[in-house]
MARKE-580233 format. One record per residue: residue number from 1; residue in one letter; x, y, z of N, C-alpha, C in turn. Coordinates in steps of 0.05 Angstrom, whole numbers, plus 5000, padded with zeros to 4 digits. Atoms other than C-alpha are relative to their C-alpha. Layout:
# residues N
+-----+--------+------+------+------+-------+-------+-------+------+------+------+
: num : residu : n_xx : n_yy : n_zz : ca_xx : ca_yy : ca_zz : c_xx : c_yy : c_zz :
+-----+--------+------+------+------+-------+-------+-------+------+------+------+
: NUM :      a :    X :    Y :    Z :     X :     Y :     Z :    X :    Y :    Z :
...
+-----+--------+------+------+------+-------+-------+-------+------+------+------+
//
This chain:
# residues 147
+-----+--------+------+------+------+-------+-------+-------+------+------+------+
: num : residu : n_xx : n_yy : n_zz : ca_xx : ca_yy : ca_zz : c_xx : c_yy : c_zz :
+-----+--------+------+------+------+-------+-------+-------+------+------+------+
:   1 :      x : 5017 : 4976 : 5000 :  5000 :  5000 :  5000 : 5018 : 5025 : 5000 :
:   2 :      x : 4990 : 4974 : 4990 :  5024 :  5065 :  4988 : 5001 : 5026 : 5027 :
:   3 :      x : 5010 : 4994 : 4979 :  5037 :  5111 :  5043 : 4984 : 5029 : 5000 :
:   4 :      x : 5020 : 4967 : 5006 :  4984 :  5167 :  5039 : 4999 : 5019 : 5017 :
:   5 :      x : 4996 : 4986 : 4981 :  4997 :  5227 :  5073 : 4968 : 5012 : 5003 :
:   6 :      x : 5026 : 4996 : 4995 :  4940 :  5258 :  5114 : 5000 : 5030 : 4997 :
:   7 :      x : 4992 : 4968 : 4997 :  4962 :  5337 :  5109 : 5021 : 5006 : 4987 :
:   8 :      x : 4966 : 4996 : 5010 :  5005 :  5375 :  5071 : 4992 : 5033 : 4998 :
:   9 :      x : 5005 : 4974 : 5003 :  5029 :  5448 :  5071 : 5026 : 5015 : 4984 :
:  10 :      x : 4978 : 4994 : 5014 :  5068 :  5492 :  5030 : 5015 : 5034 : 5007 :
:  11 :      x : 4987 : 4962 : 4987 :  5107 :  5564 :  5051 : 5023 : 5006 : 4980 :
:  12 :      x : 4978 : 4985 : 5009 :  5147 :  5604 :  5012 : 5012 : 5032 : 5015 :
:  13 :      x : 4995 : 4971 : 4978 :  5186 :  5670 :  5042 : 5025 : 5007 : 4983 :
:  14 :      x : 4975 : 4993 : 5008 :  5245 :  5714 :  5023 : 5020 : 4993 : 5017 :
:  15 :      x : 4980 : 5021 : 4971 :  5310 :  5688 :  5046 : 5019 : 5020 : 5016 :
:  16 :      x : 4985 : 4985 : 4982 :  5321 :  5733 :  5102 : 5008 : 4990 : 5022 :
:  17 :      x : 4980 : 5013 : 4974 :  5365 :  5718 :  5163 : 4963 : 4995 : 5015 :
:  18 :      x : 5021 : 5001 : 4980 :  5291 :  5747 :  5197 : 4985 : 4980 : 4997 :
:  19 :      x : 5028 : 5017 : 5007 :  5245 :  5696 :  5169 : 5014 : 4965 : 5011 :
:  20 :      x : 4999 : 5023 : 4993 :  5282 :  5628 :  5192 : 4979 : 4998 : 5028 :
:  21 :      x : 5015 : 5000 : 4970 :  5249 :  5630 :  5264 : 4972 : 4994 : 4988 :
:  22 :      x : 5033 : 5000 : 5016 :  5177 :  5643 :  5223 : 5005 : 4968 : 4993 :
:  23 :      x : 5004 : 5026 : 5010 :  5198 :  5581 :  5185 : 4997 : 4971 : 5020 :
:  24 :      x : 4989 : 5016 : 4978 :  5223 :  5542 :  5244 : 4974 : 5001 : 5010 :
:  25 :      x : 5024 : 4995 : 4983 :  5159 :  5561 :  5290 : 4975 : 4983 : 4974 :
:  26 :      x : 5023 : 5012 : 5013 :  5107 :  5545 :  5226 : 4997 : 4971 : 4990 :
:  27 :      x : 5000 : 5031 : 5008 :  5140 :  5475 :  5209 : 4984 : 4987 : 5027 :
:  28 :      x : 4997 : 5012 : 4987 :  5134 :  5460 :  5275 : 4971 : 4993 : 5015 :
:  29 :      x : 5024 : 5001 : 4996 :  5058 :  5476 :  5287 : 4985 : 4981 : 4985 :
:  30 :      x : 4998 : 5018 : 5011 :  5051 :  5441 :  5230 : 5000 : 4970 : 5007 :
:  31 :      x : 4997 : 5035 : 4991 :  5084 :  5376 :  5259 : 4976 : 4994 : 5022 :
:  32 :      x : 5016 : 4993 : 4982 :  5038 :  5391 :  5319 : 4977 : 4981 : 4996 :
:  33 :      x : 5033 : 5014 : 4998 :  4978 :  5357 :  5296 : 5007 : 4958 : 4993 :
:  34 :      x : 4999 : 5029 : 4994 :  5014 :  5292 :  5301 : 5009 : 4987 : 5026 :
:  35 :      x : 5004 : 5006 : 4975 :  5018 :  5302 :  5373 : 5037 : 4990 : 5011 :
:  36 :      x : 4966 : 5020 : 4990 :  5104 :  5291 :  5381 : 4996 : 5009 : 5020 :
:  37 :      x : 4986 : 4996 : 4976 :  5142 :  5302 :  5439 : 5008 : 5033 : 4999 :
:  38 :      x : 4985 : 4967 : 4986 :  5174 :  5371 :  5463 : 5028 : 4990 : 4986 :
:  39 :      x : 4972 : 5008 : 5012 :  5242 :  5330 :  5438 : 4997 : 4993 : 4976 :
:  40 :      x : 5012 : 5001 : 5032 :  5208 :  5314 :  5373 : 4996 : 5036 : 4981 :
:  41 :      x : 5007 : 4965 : 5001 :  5186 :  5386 :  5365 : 5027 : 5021 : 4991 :
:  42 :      x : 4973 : 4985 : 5007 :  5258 :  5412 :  5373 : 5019 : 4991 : 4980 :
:  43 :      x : 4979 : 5014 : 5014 :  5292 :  5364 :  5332 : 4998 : 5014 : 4978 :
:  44 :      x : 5009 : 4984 : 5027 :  5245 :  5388 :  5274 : 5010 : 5027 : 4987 :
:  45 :      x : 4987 : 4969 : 5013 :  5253 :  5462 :  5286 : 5044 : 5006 : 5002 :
:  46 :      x : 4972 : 4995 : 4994 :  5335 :  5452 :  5294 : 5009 : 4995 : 4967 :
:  47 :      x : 4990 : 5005 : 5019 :  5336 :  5418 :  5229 : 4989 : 5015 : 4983 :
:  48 :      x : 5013 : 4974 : 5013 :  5287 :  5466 :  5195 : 5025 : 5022 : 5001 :
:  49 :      x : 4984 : 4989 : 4990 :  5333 :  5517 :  5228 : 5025 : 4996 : 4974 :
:  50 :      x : 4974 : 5004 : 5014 :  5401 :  5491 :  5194 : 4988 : 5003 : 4970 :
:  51 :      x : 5006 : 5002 : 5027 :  5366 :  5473 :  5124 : 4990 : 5035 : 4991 :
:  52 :      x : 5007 : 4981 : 5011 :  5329 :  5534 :  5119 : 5033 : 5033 : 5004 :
:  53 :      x : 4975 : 4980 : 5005 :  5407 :  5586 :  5138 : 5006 : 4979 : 4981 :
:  54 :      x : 4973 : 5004 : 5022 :  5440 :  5542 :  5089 : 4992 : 5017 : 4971 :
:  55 :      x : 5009 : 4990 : 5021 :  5392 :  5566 :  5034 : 5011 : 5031 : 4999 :
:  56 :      x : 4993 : 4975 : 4998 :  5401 :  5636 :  5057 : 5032 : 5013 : 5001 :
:  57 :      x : 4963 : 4984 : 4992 :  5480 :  5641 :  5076 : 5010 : 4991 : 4970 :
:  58 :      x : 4986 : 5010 : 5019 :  5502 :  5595 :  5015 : 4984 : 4991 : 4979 :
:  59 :      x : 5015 : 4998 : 5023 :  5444 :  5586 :  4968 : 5003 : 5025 : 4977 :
:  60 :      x : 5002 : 4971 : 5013 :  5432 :  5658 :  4953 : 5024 : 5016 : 5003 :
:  61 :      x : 4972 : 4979 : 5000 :  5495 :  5692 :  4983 : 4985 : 5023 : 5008 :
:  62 :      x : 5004 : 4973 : 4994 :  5488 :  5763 :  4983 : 4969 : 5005 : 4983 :
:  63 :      x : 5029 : 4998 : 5020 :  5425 :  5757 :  4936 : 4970 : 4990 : 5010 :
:  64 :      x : 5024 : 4993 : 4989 :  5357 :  5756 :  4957 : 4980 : 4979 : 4974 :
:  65 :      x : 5009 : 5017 : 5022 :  5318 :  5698 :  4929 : 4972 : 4990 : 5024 :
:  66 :      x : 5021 : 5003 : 4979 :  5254 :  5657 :  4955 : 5011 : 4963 : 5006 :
:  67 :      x : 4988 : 5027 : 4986 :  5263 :  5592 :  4998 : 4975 : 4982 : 5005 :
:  68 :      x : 5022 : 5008 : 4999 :  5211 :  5542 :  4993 : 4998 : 4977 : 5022 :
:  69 :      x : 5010 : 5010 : 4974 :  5184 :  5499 :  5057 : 4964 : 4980 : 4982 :
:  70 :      x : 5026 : 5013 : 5000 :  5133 :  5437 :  5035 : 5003 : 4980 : 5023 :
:  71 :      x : 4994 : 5014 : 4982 :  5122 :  5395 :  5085 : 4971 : 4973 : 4994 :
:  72 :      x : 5026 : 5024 : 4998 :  5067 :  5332 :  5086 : 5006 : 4976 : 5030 :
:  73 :      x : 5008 : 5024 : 4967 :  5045 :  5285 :  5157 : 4991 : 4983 : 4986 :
:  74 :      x : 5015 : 5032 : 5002 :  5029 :  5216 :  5152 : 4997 : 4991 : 5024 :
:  75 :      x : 5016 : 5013 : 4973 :  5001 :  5171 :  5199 : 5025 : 4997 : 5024 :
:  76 :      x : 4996 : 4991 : 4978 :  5067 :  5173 :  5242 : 5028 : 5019 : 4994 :
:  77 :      x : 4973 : 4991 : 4999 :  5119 :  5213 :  5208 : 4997 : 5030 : 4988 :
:  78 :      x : 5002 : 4982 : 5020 :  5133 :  5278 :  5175 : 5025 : 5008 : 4984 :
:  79 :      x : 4986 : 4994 : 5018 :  5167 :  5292 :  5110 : 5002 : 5040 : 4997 :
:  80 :      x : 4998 : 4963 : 5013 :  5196 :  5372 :  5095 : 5022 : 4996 : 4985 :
:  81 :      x : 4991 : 4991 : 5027 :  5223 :  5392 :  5033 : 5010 : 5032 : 5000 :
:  82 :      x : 4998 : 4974 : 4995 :  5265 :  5453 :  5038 : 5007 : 5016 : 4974 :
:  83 :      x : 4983 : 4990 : 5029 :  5289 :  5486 :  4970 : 5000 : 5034 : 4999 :
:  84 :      x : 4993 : 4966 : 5012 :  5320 :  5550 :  4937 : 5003 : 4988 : 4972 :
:  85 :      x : 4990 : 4998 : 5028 :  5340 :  5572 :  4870 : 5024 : 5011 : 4999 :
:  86 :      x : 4969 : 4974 : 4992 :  5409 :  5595 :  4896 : 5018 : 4989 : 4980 :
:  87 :      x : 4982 : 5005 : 5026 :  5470 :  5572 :  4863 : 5003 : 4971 : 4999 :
:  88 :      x : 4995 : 5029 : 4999 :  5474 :  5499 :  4882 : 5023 : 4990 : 5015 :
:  89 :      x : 4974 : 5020 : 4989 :  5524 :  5451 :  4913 : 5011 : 4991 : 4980 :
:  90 :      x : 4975 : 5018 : 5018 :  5591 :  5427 :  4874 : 4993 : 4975 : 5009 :
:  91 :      x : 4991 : 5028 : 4986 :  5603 :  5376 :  4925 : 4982 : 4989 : 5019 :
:  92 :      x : 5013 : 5001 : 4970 :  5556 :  5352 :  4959 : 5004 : 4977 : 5029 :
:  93 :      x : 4999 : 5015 : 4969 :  5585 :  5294 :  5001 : 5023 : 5017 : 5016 :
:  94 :      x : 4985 : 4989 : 4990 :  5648 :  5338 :  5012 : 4986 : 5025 : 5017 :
:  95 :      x : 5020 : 4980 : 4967 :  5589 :  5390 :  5043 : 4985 : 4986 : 5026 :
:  96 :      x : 5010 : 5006 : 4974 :  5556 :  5342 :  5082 : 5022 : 4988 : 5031 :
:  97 :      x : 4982 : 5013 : 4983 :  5624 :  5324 :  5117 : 5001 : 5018 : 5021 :
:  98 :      x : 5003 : 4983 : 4969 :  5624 :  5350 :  5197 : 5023 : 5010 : 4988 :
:  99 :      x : 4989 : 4986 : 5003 :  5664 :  5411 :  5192 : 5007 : 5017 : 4981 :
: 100 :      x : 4994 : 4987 : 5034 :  5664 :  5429 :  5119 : 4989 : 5029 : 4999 :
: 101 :      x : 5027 : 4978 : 4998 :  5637 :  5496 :  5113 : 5023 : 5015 : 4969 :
: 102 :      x : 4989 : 4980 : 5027 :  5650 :  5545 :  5042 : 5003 : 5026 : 5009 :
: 103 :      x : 4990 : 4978 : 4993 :  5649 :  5602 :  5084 : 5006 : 5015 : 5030 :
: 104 :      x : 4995 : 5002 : 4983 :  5696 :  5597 :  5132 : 5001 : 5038 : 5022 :
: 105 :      x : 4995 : 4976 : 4991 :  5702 :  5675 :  5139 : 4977 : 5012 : 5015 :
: 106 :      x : 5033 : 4995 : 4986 :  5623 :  5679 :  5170 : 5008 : 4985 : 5029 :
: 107 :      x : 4996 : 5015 : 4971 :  5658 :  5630 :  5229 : 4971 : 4980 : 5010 :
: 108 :      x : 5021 : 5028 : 5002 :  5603 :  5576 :  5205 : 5019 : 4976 : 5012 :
: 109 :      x : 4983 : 5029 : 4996 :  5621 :  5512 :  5237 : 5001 : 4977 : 4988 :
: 110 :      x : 5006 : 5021 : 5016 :  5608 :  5474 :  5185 : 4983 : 4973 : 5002 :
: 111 :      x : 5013 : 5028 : 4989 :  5562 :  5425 :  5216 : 4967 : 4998 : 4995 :
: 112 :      x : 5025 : 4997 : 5003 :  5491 :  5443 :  5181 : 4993 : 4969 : 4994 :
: 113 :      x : 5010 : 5033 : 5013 :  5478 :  5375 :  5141 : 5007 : 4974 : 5026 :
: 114 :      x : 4995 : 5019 : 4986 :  5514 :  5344 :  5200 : 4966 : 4996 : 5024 :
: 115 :      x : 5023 : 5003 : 4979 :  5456 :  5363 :  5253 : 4982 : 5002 : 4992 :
: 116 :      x : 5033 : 5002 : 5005 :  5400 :  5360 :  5211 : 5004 : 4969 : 4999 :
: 117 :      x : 5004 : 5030 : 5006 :  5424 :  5287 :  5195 : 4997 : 4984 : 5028 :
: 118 :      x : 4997 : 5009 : 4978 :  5431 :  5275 :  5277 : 4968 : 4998 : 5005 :
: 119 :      x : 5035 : 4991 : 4984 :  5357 :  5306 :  5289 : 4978 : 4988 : 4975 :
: 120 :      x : 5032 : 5013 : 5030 :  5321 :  5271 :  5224 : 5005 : 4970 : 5001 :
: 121 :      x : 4992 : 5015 : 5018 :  5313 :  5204 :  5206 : 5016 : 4984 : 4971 :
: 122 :      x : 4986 : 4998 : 5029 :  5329 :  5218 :  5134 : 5000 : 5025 : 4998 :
: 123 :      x : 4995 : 4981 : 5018 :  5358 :  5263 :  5100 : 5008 : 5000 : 4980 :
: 124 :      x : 4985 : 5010 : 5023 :  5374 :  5262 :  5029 : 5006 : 5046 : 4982 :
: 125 :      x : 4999 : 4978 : 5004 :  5403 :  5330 :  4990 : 4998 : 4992 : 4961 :
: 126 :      x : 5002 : 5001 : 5024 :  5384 :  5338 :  4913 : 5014 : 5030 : 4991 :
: 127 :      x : 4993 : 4972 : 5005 :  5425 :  5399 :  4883 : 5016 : 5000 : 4963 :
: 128 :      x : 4994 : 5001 : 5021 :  5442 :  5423 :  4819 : 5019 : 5033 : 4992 :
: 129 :      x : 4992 : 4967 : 5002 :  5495 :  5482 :  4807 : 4987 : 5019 : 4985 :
: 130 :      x : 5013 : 4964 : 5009 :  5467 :  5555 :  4782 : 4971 : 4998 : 4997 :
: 131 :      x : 5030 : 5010 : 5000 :  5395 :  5511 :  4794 : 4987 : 5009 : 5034 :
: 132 :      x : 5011 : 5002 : 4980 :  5391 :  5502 :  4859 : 4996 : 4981 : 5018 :
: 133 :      x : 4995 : 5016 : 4992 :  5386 :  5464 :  4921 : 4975 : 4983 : 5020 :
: 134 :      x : 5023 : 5008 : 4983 :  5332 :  5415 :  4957 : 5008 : 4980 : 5021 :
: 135 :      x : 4993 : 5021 : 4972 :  5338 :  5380 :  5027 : 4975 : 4990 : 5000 :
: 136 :      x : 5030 : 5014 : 4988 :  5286 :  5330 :  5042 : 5006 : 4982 : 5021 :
: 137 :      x : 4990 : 5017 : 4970 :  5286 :  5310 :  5112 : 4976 : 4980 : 5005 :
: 138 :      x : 5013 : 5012 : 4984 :  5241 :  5253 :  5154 : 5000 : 4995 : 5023 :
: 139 :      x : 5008 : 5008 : 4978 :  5220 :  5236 :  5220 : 4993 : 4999 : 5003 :
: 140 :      x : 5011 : 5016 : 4986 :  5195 :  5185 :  5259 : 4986 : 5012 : 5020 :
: 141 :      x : 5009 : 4993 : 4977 :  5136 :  5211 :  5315 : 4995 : 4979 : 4999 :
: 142 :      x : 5014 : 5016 : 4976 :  5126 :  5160 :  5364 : 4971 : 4997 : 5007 :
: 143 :      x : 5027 : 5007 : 5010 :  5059 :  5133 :  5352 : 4993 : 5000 : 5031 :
: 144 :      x : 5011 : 5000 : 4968 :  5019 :  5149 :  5424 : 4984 : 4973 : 5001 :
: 145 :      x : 5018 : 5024 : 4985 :  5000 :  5094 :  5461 : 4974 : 4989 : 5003 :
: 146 :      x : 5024 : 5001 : 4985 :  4938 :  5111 :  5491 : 4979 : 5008 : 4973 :
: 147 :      x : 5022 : 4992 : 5023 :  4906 :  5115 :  5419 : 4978 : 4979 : 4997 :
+-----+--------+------+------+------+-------+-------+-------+------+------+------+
//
């Protein structure tokens, strides 16, 4: 059987430093109606968090583009889809390596892909240079008991 999601939502925004928090806060209401944890909750908005500055520090750069946020719930998990139209990733296992960062002069620690991959199930990165770049994360909520 396929797995059929029960909700899905879609956000776009400009990619300002101000608007991650917005993003962070609306995924997470979002996840909300599948009832996680408080440690479920944060994982989400940490990896939202990382996915959505990477778009903005190293997607766009100094350029001003829009950053797109889909997200869909299923019966116990939730899928988000983060994308830009920035410039793309060369390398992308050499970016997802702990410490890697392209711009060391911002005193990034290089560890975005690392802690979204700690706080998600999955993560997979689709990117294409002067296209653009898409994270699609997963995670597992803990199916309540008392259902």
């Amino acid at each position: 059987m396929k797995n059929v999601y029960k909700n899905e939502m879609k956000l776009e925004f400009l990619s300002k430093s101000s608007n991650e928090s917005f993003a962070r806060i609306t995924v997470a209401a979002f996840a909300s109606q599948l009832d996680p944890t408080i440690e479920e909750i944060s994982d989400i908005k940490t990896a939202v968090s990382e996915a959505v500055t990477n778009c903005i520090i190293h997607g766009y750069e100094e350029k001003e583009g829009i950053v797109t946020i889909e997200s869909r719930l299923f019966a116990n998990s939730i899928e988000i889809v983060i994308s830009d139209n920035g410039k793309g990733i060369e390398n992308i296992e050499r970016a997802r390596q702990a410490l890697y960062t392209s711009k060391p002069e911002l005193e990034r620690s290089g560890m975005g892909f690392t802690i979204m991959e700690s706080f998600m199930d999955e993560v997979e990165i689709e990117s294409i240079v002067g296209v653009g770049t898409k994270v699609t994360m997963k995670k597992m909520i803990k199916v309540n008991e008392h259902e």
